[in-house]
N, C-alpha and C positions, 0 to 999 in steps of 0.2 A: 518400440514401435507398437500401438495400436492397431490391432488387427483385425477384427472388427468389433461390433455391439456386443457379444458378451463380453471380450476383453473390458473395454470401457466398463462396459456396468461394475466387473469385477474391482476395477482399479479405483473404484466412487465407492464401492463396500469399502475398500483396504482403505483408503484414505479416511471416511468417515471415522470407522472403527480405532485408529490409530492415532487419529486429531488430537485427541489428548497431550498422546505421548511427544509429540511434534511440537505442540505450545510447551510444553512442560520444556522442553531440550533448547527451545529458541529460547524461555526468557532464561536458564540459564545461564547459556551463552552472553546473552545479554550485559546479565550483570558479570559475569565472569571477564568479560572484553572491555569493564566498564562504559560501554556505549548507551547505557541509561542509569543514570542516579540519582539516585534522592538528597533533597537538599531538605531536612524536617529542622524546623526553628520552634521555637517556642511562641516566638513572635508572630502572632496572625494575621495574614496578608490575604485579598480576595485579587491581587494583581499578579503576583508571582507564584508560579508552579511549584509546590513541592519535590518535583522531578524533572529528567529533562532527556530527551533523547536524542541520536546523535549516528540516525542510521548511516548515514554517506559514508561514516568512517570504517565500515564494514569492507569498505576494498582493499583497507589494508590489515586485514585479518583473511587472506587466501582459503583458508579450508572452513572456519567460518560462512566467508562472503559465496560458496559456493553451494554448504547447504542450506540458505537462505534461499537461493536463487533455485534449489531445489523443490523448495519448498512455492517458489513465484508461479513454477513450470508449473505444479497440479494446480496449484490457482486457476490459472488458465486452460488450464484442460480437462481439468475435472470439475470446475463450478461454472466459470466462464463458456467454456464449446468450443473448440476452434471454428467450428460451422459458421460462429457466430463472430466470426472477423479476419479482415483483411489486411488489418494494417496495426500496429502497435505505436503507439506515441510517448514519447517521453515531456513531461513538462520540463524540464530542469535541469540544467548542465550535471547534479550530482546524481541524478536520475539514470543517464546517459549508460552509465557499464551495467546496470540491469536491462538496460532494452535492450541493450546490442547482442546481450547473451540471450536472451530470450528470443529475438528476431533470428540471429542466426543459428539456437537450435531449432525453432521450428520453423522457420524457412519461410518467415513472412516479413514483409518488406517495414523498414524503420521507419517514423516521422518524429522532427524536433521541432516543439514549439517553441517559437520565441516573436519577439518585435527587432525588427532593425531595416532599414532602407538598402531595395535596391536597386540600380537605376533608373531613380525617380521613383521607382513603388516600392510603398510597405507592405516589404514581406512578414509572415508572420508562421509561416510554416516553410519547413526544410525538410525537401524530399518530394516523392513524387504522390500527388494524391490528385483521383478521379472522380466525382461526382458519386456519390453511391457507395464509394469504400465504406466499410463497415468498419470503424477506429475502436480498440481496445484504448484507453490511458491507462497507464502506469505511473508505480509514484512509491515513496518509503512508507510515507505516514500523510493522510488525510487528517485534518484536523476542521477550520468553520466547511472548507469544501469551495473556499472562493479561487483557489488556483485551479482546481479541477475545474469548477465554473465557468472560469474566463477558457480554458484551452480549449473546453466543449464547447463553447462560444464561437472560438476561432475557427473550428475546422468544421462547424457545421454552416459558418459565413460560405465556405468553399463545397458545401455541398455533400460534406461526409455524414454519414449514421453513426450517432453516438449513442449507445447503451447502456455500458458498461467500463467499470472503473475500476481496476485490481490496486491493492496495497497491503503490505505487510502489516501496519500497525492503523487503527482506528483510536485518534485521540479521545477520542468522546465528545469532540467541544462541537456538535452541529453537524459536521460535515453531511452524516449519511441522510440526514431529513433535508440535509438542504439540495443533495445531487438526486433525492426520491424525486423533491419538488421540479426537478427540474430533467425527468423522467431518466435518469439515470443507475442502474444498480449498484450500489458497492459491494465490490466481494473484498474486505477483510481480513487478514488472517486473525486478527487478533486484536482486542481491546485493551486500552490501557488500564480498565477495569480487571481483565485477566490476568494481566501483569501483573499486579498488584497481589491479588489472589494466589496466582503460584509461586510469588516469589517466598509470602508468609508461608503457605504450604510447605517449604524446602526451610524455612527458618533464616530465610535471608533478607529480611525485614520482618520488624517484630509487628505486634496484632495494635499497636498505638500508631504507629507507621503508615501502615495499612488503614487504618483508620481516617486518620487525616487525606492522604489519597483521596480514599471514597467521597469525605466530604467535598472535597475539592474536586476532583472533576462534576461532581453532582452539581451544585452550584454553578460551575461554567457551561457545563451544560443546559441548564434551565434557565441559565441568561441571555 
């Protein structure tokens, strides 16, 4: 429990200061749970990923998938504000067991975006929202930023404030210029450039591995 303004401030020192060590132990984990791998060929491809990721399956990794979710919390409380929202949204059915942990620790009501018909009207949101709510989205990994797009889309049709967009991993392919463009923040934990970086760092990909990575998202990026 935050108690008040020095508490916060304090727990923004500890979290900065510690940032490190917290990417460093996620991409571990990562590769340790194989929920992200490298597929390195010799053969050059501008279509296919060298890597691939594979967060949803984190819910079946219990102590894992928890401090991930530890990790979502200061997201939201330490960069994000609770100040700064009233409602948390999930895009996406695998989305789904991060919001609801997140919603009912911090005791703010859930939204799920989807499309489906219902009596006679397309609904597109699940859940209760007010004109004026202030909507967090949530999500594993952003990548162009077009599903965050559309969902900011949907609920600002219905009159909600969208700001801000929390997610664990930042692909690199667009997303954050494209949710800038479209007056949104991304808070990030992590790029898949840093991936990449700490995994060489720990020698769990060698520095040609690494290499090709780099050029490859760099390229999808600047496309």
């Amino acid at each position: 429990m935050i108690r008040d303004s020095h508490d916060l401030d304090e727990l923004k020192k500890e979290w900065l200061r510690n940032k490190d060590q917290y990417k460093e132990k996620f991409c571990r984990m990562l590769f340790k749970t194989g929920l992200i791998r490298f597929i390195i060929t010799k053969t050059k491809t501008e279509d296919i990923a060298p890597y691939f990721v594979k967060l949803d399956l984190l819910v079946s990794f219990p102590k894992e998938f928890q401090q991930t979710l530890a990790i979502l919390l200061k997201i939201v409380k330490l960069e994000v504000g609770l100040e700064k929202l009233t409602r948390i949204a999930a895009t996406t059915t695998h989305v789904l067991p991060y919001a609801a942990v997140l919603t009912h620790t911090l005791e703010v009501p859930m939204l799920f975006i989807e499309t489906r018909k219902t009596g006679g009207r397309k609904r597109r949101i699940d859940g209760i929202l007010y004109p004026g709510d202030k909507v967090l989205i949530v999500d594993d990994v952003v990548s162009t930023g077009e599903t965050a797009k559309s969902a900011a889309d949907k609920l600002r049709s219905e009159g909600a404030l969208v700001e801000d967009f929390a997610a664990l991993l930042d692909n690199e392919r667009g997303g954050r210029e494209r949710l800038k463009s479209e007056g949104i923040n991304l808070h990030a934990f992590i790029t898949i450039s840093e991936v990449a970086d700490y995994l060489e760092k720990m020698s769990l990909i060698t520095t040609d591995e690494h290499r090709i990575i780099y050029g490859w998202v760099k390229r999808k990026h600047a496309s």
